[in-house]
C-alpha positions in Angstrom: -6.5 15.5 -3.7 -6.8 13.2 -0.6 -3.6 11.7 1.3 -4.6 8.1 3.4 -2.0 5.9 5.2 -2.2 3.0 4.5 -0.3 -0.6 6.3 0.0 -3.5 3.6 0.6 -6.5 4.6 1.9 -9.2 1.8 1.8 -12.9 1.6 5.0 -14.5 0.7 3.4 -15.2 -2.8 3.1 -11.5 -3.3 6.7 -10.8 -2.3 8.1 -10.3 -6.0 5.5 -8.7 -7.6 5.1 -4.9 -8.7 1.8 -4.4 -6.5 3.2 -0.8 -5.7 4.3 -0.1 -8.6 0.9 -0.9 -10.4 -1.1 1.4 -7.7 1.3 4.4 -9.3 1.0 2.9 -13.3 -2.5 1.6 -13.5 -5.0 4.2 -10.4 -2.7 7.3 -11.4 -2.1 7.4 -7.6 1.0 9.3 -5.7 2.5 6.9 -3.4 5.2 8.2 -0.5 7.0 5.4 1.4 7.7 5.8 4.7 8.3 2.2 6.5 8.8 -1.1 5.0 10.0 -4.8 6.1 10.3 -7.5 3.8 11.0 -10.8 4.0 10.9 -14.1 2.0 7.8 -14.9 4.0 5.9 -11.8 4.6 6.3 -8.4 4.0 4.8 -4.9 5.3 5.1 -1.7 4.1 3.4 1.9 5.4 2.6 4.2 2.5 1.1 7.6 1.9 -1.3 7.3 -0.8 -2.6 10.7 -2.7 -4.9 10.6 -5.1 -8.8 11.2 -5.7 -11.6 9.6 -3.5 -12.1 7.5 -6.3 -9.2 6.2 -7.6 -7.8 5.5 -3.8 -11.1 3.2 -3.7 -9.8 1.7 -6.8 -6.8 1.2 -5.7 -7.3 -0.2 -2.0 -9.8 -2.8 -3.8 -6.9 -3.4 -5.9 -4.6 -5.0 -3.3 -7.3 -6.5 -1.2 -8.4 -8.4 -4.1 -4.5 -8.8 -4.7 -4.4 -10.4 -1.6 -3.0 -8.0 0.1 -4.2 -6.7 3.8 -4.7 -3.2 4.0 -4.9 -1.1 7.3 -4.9 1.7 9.2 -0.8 2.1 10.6 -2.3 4.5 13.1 0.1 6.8 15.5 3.3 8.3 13.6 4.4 6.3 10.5 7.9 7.4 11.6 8.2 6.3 14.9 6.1 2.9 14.7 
């Protein structure tokens, strides 16, 4: 099983919807939070994503077609 970090970044349209929740329910992925900030206009959250090489691709095309922006968080998730 693979482990990526991954830094989403939502539009304000995207704010309410269950697009973590759906990575877990519909690509059988393991997510681990470990920074969010959310706001009515944007939102960001760092995850730890485990899962097969596969599904994670599944997944990460997912959100992008989602709309959501998916990146590297580089450096310690922790610390910022």
């Amino acid at each position: 099983m693979a482990i990526e970090r991954w830094h989403l970044t939502f539009p304000g349209h995207l704010i309410a919807e269950p697009v973590v929740s759906r990575l877990v329910s519909d690509h059988d992925l393991v997510i681990n939070l470990r920074r969010a900030d959310i706001d009515l206009e944007v939102g960001w959250i760092i995850l730890e994503v485990s899962g097969d090489d596969d599904r994670l691709a599944a997944g990460r095309a997912y959100l992008e077609e989602a709309g959501v922006t998916v990146a590297d968080p580089g450096g310690d998730v922790l610390l910022g």
